[in-house]
C-alpha positions as CSV (number, residue, x, y, z in Angstrom):
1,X,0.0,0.0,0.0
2,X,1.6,3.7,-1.0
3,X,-0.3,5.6,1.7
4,X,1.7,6.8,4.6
5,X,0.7,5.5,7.8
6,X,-0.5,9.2,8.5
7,X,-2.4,9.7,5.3
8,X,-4.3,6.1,6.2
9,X,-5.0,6.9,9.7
10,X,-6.6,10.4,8.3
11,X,-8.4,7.7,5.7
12,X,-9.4,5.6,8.6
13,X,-10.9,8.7,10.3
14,X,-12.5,10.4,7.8
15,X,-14.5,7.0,6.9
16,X,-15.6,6.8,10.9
17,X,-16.6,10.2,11.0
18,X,-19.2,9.6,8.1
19,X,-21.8,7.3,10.9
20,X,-21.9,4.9,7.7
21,X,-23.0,1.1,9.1
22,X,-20.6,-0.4,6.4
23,X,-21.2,-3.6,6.7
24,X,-25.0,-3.3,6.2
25,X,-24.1,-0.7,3.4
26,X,-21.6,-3.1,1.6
27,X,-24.4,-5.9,1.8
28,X,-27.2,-3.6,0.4
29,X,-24.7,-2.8,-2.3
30,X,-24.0,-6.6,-3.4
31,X,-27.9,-7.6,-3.2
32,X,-29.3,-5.0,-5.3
33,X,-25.7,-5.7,-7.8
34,X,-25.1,-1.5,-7.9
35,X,-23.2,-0.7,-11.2
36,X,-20.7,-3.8,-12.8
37,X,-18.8,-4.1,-9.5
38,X,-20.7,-3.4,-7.0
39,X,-18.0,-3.8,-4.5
40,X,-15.9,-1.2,-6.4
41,X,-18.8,1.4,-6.8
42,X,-19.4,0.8,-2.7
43,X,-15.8,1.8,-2.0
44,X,-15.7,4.6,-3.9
45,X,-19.0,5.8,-3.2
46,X,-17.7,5.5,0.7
47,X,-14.5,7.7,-0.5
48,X,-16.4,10.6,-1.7
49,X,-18.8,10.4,1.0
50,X,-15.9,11.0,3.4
51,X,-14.6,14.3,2.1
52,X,-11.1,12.9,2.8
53,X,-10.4,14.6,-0.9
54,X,-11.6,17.4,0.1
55,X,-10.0,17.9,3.9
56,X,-7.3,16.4,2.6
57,X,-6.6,18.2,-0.4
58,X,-2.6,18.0,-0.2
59,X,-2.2,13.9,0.0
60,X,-5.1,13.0,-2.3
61,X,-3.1,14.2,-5.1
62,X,-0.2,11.9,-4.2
63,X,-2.2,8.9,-5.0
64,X,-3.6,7.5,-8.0
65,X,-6.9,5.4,-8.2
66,X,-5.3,2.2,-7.5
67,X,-3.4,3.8,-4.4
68,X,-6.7,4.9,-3.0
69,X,-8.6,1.6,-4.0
70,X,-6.0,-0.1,-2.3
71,X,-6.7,1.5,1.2
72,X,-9.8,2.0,0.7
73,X,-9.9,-1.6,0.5
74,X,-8.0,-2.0,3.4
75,X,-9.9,0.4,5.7
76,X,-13.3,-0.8,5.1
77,X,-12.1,-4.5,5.9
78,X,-10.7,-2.9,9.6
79,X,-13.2,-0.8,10.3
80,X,-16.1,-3.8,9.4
81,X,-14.2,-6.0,11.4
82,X,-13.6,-3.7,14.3
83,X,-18.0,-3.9,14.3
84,X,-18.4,-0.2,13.1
């Protein structure tokens, strides 16, 4: 994964700070098959609904989509697990 341990953390916060249930978001997502991958739509979908580009202007533009889907993967999967 390219992001910093900073720039994930602020991910990782900015993803909490949204109240989203994700795990009953990500299942509503894969039942009603939203877009061709519904998994990828629900993580970006999750992404924008964060304003991490936005509040964090300055390290979104390190990162290209792969970067981002990367954590973005990896956040979801902690933060589901973690129960939130």
């Amino acid at each position: 994964m390219k992001f910093t341990e900073e720039h994930y953390k602020n991910l990782l916060d900015c993803i909490e700070s949204t109240g989203i249930n994700l795990s009953d978001s990500l299942n509503r997502y894969l039942s009603k098959n939203i877009g061709n991958n519904p998994e990828k739509r629900f993580l970006w979908d999750v992404f924008w609904t964060s304003k991490y580009p936005v509040i964090h202007r300055e390290e979104y533009k390190n990162y290209t989509d792969n970067h981002i889907e990367t954590a973005l993967k990896r956040a979801v999967k902690e933060i589901i697990k973690r129960g939130q």
